[in-house]
C-alpha positions as protocol buffer text, in pm:
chain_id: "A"
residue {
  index: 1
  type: UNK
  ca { x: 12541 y: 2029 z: 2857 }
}
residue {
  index: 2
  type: UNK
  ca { x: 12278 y: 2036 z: 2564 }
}
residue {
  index: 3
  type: UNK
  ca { x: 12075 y: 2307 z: 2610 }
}
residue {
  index: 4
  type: UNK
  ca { x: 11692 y: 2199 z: 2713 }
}
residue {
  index: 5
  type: UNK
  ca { x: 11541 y: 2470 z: 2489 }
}
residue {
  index: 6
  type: UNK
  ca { x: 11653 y: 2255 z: 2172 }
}
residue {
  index: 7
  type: UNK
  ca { x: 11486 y: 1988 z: 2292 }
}
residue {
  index: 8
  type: UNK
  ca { x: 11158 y: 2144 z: 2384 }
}
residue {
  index: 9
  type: UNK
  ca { x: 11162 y: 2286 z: 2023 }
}
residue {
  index: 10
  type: UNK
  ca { x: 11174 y: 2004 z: 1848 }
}
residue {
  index: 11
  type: UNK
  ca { x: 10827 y: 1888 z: 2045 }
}
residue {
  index: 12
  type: UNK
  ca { x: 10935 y: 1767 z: 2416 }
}
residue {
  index: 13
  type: UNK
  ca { x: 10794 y: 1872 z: 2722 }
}
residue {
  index: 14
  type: UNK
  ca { x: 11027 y: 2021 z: 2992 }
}
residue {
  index: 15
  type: UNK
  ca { x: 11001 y: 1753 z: 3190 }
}
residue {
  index: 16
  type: UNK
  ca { x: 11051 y: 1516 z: 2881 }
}
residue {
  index: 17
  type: UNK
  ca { x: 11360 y: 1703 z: 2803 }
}
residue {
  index: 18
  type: UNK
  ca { x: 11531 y: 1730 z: 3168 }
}
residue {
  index: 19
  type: UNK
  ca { x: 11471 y: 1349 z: 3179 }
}
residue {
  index: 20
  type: UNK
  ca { x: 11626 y: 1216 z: 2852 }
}
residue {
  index: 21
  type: UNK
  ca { x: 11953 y: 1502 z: 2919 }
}
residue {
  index: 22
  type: UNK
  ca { x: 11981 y: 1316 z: 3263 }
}
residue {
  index: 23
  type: UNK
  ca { x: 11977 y: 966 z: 3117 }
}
residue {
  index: 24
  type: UNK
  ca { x: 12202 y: 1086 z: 2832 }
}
residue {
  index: 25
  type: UNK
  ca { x: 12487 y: 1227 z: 3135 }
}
residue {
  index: 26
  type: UNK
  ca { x: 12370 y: 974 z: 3391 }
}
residue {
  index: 27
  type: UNK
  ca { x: 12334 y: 636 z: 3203 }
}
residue {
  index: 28
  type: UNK
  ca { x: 12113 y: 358 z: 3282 }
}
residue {
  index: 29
  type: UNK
  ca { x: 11936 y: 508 z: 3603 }
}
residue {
  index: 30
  type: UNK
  ca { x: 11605 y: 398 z: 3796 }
}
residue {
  index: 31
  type: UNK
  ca { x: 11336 y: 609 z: 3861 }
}
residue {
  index: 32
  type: UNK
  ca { x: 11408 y: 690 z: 4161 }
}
residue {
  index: 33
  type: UNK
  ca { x: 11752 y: 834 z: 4069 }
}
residue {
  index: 34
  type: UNK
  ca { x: 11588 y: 1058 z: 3763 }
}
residue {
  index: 35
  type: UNK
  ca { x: 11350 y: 1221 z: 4007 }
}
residue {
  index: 36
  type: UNK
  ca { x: 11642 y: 1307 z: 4263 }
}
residue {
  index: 37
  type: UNK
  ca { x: 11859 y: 1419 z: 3988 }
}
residue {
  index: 38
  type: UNK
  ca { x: 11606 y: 1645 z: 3807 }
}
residue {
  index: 39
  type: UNK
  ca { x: 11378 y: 1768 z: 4076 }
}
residue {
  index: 40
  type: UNK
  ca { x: 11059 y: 1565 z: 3906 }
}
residue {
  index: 41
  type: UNK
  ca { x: 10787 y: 1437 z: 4145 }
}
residue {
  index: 42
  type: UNK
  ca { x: 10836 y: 1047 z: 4117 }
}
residue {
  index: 43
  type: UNK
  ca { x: 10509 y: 993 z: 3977 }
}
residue {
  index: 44
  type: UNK
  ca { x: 10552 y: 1268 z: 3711 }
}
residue {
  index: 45
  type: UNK
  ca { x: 10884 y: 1090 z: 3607 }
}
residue {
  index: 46
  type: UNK
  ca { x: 10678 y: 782 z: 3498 }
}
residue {
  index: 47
  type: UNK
  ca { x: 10448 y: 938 z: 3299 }
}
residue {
  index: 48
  type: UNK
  ca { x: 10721 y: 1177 z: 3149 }
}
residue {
  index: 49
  type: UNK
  ca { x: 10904 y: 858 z: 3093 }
}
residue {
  index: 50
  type: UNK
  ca { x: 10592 y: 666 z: 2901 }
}
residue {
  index: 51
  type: UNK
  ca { x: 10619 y: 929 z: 2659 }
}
residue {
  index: 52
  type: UNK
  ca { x: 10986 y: 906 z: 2583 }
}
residue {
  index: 53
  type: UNK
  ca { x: 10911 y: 525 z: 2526 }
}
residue {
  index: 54
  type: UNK
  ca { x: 10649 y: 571 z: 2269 }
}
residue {
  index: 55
  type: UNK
  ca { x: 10845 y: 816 z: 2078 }
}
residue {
  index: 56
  type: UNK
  ca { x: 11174 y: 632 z: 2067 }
}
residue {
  index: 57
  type: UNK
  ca { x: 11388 y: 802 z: 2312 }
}
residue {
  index: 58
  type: UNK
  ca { x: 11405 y: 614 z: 2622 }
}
residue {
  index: 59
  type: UNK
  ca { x: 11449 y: 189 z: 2671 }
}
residue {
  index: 60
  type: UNK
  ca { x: 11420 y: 12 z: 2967 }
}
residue {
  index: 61
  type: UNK
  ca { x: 11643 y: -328 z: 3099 }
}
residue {
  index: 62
  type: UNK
  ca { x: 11550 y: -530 z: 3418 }
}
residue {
  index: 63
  type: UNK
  ca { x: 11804 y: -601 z: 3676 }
}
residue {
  index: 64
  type: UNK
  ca { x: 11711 y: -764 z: 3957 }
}
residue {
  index: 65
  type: UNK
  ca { x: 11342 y: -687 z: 3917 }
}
residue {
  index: 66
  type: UNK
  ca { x: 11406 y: -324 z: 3869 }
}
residue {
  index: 67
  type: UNK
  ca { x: 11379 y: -110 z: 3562 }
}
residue {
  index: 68
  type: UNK
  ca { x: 11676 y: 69 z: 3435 }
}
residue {
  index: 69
  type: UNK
  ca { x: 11606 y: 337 z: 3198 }
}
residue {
  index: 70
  type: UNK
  ca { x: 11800 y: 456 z: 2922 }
}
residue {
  index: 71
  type: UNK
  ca { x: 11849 y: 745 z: 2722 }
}
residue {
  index: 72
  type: UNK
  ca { x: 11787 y: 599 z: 2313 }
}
residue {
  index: 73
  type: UNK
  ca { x: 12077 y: 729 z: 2015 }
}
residue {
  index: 74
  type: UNK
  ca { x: 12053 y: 1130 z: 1998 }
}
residue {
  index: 75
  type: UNK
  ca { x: 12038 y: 1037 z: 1621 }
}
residue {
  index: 76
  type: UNK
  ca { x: 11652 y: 961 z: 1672 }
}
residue {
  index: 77
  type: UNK
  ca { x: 11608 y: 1300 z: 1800 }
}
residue {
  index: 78
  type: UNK
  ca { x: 11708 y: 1413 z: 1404 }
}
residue {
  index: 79
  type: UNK
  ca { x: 11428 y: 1098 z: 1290 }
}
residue {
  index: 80
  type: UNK
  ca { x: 11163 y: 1266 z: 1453 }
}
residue {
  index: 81
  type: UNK
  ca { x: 11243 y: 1627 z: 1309 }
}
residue {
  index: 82
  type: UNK
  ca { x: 11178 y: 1422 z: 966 }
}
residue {
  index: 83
  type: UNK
  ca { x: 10889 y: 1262 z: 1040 }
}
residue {
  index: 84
  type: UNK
  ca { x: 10725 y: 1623 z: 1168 }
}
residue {
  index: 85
  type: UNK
  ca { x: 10861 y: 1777 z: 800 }
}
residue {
  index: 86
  type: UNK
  ca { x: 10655 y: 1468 z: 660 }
}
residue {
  index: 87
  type: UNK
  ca { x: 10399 y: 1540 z: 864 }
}
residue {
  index: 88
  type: UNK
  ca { x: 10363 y: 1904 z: 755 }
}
residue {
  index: 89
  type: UNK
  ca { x: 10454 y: 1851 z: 388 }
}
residue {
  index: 90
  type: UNK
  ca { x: 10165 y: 1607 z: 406 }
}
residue {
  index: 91
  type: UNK
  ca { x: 9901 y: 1831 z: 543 }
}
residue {
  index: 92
  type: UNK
  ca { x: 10058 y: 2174 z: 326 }
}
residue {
  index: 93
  type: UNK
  ca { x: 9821 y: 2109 z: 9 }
}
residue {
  index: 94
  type: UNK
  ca { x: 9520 y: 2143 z: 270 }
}
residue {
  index: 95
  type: UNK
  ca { x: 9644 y: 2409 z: 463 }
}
residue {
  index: 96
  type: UNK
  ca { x: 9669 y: 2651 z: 127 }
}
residue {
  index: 97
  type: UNK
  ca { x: 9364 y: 2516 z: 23 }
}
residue {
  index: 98
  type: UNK
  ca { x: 9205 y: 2648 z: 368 }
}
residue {
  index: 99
  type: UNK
  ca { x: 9405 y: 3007 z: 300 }
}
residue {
  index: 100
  type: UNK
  ca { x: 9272 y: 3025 z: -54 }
}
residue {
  index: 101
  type: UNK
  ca { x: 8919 y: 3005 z: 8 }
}
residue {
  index: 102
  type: UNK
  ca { x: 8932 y: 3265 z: 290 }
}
residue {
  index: 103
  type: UNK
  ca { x: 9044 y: 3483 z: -3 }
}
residue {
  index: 104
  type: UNK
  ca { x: 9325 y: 3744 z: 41 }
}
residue {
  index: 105
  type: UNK
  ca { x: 9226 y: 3916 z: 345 }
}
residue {
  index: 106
  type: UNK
  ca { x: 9393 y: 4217 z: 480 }
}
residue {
  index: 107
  type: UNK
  ca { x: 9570 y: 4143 z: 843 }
}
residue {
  index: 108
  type: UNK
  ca { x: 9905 y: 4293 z: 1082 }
}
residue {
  index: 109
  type: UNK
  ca { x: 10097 y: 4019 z: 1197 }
}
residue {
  index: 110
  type: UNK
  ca { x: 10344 y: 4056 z: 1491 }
}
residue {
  index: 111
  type: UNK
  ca { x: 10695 y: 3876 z: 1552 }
}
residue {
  index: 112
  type: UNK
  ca { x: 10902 y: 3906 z: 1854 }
}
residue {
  index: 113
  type: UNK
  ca { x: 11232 y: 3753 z: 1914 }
}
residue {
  index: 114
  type: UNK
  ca { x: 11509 y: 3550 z: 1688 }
}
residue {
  index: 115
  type: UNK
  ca { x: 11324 y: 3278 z: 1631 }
}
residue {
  index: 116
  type: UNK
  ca { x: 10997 y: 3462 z: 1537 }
}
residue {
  index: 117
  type: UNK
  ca { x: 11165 y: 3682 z: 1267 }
}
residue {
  index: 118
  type: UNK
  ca { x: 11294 y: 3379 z: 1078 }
}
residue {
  index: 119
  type: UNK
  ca { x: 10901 y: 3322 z: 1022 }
}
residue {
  index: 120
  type: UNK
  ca { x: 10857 y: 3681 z: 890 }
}
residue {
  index: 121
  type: UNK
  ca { x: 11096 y: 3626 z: 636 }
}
residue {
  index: 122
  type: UNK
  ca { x: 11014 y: 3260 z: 505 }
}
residue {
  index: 123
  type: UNK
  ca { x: 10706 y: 3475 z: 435 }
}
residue {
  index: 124
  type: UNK
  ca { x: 10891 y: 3653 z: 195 }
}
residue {
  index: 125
  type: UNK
  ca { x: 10955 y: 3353 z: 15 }
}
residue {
  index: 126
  type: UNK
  ca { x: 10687 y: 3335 z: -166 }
}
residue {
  index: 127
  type: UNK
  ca { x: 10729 y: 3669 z: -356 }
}
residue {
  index: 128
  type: UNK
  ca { x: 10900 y: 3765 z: -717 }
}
residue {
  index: 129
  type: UNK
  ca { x: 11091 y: 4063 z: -543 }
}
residue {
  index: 130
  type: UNK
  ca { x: 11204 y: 4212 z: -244 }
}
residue {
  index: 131
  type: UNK
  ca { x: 11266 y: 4572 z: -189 }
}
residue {
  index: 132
  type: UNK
  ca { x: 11465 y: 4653 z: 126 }
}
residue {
  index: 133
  type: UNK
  ca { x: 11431 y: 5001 z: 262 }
}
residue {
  index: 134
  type: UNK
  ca { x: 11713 y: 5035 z: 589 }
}
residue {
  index: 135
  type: UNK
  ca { x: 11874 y: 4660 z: 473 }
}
residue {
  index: 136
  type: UNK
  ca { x: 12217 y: 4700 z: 737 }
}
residue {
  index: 137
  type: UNK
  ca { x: 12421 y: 4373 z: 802 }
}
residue {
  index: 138
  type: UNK
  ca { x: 12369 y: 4381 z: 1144 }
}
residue {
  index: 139
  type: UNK
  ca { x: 12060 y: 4162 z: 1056 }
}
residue {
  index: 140
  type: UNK
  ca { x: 12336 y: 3900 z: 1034 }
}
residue {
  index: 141
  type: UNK
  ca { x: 12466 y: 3992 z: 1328 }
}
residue {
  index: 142
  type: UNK
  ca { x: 12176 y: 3945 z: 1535 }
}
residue {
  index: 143
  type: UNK
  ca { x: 12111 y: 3603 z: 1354 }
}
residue {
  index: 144
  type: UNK
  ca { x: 12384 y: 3463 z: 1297 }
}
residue {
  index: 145
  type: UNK
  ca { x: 12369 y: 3125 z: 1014 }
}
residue {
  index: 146
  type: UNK
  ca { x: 12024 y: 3253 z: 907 }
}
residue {
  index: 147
  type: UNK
  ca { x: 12067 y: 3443 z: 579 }
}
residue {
  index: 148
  type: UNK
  ca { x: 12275 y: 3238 z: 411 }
}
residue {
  index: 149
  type: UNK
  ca { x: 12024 y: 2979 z: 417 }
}
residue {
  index: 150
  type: UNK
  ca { x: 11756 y: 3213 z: 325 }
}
residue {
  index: 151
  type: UNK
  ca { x: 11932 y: 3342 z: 65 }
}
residue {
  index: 152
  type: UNK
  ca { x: 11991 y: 2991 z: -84 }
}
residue {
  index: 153
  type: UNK
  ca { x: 11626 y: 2937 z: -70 }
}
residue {
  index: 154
  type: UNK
  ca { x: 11575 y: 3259 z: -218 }
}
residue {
  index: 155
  type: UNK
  ca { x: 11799 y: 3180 z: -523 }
}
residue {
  index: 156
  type: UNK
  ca { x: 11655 y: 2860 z: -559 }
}
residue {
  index: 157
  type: UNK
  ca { x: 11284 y: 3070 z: -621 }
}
residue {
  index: 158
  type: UNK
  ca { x: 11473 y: 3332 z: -801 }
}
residue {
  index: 159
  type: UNK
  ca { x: 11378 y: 3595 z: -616 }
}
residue {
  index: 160
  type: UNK
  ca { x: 11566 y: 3925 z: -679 }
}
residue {
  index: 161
  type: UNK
  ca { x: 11650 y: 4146 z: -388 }
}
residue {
  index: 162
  type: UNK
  ca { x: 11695 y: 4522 z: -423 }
}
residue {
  index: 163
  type: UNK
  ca { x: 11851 y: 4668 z: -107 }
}
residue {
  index: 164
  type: UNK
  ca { x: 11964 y: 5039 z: 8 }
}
residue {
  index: 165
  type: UNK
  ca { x: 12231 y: 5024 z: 261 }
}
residue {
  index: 166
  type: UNK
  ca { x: 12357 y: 5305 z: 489 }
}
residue {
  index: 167
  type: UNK
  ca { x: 12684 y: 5452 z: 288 }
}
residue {
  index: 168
  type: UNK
  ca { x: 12914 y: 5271 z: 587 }
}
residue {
  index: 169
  type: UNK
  ca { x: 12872 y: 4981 z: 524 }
}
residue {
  index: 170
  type: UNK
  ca { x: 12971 y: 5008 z: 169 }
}
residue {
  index: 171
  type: UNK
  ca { x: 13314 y: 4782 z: 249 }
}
residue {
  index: 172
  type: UNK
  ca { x: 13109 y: 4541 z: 459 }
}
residue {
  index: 173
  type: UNK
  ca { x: 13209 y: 4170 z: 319 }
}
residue {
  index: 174
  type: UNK
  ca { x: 12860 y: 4054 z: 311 }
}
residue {
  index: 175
  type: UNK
  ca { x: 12719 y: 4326 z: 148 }
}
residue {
  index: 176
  type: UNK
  ca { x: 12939 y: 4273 z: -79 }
}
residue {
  index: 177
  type: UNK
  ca { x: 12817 y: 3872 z: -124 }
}
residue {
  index: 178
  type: UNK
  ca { x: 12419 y: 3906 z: -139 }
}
residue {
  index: 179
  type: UNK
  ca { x: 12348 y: 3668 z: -467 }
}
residue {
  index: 180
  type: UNK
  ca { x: 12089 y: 3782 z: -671 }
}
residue {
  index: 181
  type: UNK
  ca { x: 12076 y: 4158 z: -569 }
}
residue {
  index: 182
  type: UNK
  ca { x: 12124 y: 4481 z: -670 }
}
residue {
  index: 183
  type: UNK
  ca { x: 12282 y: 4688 z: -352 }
}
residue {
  index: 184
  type: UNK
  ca { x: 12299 y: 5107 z: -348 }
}
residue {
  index: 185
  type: UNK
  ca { x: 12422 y: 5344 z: -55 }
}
residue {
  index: 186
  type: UNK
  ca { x: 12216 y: 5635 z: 70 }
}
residue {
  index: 187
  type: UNK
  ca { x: 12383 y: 5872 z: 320 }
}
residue {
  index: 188
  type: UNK
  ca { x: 12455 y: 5789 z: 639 }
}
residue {
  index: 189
  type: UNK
  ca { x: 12266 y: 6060 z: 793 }
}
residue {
  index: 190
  type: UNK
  ca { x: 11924 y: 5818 z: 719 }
}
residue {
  index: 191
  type: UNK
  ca { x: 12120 y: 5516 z: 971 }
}
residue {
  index: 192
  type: UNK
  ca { x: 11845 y: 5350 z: 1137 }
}
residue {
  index: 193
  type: UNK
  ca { x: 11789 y: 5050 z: 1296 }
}
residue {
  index: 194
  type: UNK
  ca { x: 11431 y: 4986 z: 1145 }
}
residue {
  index: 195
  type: UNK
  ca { x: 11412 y: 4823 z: 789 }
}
residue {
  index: 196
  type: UNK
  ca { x: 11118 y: 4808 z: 594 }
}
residue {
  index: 197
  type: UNK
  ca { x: 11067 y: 4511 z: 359 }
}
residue {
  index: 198
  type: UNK
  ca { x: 10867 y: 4543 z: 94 }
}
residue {
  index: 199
  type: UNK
  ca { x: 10693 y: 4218 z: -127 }
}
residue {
  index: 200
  type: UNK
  ca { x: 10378 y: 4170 z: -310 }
}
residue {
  index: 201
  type: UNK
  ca { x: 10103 y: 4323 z: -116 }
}
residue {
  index: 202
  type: UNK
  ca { x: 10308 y: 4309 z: 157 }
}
residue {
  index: 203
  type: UNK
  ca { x: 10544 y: 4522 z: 379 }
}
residue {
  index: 204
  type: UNK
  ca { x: 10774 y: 4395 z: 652 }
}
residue {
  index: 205
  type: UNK
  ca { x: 10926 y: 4629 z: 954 }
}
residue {
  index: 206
  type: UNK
  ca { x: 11171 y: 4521 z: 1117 }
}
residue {
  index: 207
  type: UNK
  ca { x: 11356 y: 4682 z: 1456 }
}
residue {
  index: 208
  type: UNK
  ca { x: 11700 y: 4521 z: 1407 }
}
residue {
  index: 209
  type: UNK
  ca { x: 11791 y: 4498 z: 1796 }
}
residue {
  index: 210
  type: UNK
  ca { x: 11906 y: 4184 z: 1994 }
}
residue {
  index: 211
  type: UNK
  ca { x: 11519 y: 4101 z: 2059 }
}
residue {
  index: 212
  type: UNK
  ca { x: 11416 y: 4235 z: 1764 }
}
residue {
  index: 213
  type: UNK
  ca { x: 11039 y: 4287 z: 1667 }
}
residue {
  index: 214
  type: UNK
  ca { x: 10880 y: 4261 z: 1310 }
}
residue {
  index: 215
  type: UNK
  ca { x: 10543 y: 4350 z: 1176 }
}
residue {
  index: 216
  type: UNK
  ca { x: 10376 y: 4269 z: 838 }
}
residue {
  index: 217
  type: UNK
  ca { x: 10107 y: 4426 z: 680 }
}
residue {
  index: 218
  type: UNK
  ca { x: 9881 y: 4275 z: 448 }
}
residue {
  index: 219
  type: UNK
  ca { x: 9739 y: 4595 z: 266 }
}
residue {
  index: 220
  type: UNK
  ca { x: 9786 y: 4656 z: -141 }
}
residue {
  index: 221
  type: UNK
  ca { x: 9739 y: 4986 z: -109 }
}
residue {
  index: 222
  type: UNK
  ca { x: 10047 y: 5004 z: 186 }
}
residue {
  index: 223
  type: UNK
  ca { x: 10267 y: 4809 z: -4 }
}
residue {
  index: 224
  type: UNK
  ca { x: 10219 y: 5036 z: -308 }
}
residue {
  index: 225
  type: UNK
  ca { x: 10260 y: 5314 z: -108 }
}
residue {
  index: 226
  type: UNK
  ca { x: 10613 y: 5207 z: 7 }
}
residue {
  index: 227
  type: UNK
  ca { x: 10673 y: 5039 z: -325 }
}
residue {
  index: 228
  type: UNK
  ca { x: 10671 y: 5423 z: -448 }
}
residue {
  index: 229
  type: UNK
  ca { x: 10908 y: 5561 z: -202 }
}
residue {
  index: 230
  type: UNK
  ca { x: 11122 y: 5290 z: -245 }
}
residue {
  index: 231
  type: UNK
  ca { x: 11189 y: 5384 z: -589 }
}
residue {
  index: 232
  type: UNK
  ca { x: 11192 y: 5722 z: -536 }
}
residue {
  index: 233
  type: UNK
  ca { x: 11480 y: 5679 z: -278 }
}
residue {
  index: 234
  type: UNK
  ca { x: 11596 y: 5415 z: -519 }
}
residue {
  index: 235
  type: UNK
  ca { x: 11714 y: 5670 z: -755 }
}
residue {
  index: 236
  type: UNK
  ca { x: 11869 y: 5946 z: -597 }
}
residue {
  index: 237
  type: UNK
  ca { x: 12121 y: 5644 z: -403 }
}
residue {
  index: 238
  type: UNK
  ca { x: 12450 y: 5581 z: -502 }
}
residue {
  index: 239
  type: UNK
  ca { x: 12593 y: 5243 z: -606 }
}
């Protein structure tokens, strides 16, 4: 079965989600039959079910006097994603207005879990370079389909990456495939599995486990400080 989470991502509530995954398995049900089959309070059902109506996702026929409801195409689910990127797009101009005139103020940020880290590194998106200090290709590992699209967005900015791997993983195939980078080896004795991501005034470190944590630092001086040692260990590694 679909998995509820997706659903509740993309803006429903969980009752909103168990009810349209019912009506998509179930079919045409009534009200009743929604609240045995999900464990919803009756009344609860017809509110969650209101709100499926005015975004698109649920219909209703009459048999016999009753209401049937029914679960709309899953290809509206993708018609609301757009209209949220619309949405956002629309209200972007305002929102870096807002961040300008608050000036460039120096803040930590903290990420926990997959999902979270994506966020810290669309951040990085909007640098000229990245150093990476610890880069391993577990990062791929832990998610999976996610660098390859950065990386395409990354191109598409021109944004050069300059990474220092651990020595093993010198043969690694996607190591091998980063566009737009330059890649050298320090010694494995240095393995760890904390990266440090350095961009603008900014520094990024990551704990590359499978709920992995990230913190950035907004500090010029920080950055500049890593920025240093990053080029220091930048020329004593091997290519």
């Amino acid at each position: 079965m679909v998995n509820q989470r997706i659903l509740e991502e993309i803006g429903l509530t969980p009752s909103e989600a168990k009810i349209y995954l019912v009506l998509m398995e179930k079919g045409a049900s009534l009200a009743g039959s929604i609240s045995r089959n999900t464990g919803i309070h009756r009344r609860s059902v017809y509110d969650s079910i209101e709100r499926l109506i005015q975004k698109g996702l649920v219909s209703y026929i009459k048999k016999n006097n009753r209401k049937y409801f029914e679960a709309a195409d899953p290809e509206r689910l993708i018609e609301i994603l757009h209209k949220k990127e619309e949405d956002i797009r629309e209200a972007l101009p305002q929102m870096k207005l807002l961040q300008q005139m608050s000036g460039q103020r120096n803040e930590t940020l903290f990420f926990r879990g997959k999902a979270a880290l994506k966020t810290a590194f669309e951040d990085q998106l909007e640098s000229e370079e990245i150093l990476i200090w610890g880069a391993t290709p577990k990062a791929n590992e832990i998610i999976p389909y996610y660098f390859p699209h950065f990386d395409r967005n990354r191109v598409k900015k021109k944004i050069k990456v300059k990474a220092l791997f651990n020595e093993e993983d010198r043969k690694n195939e996607y190591v091998k495939k980063i566009p737009l980078s330059e890649v050298k080896f320090v010694p494995k004795e240095v393995a760890s599995d904390t990266a440090v991501n350095i961009y603008g005034r900014n520094v990024c470190i990551i704990c590359w486990k499978q709920d992995p944590i990230a913190i950035i630092i907004r500090e010029e001086a920080i950055a500049e400080g890593f920025r240093n040692y990053f080029e220091f260990m930048w020329k004593t590694a091997k290519k």
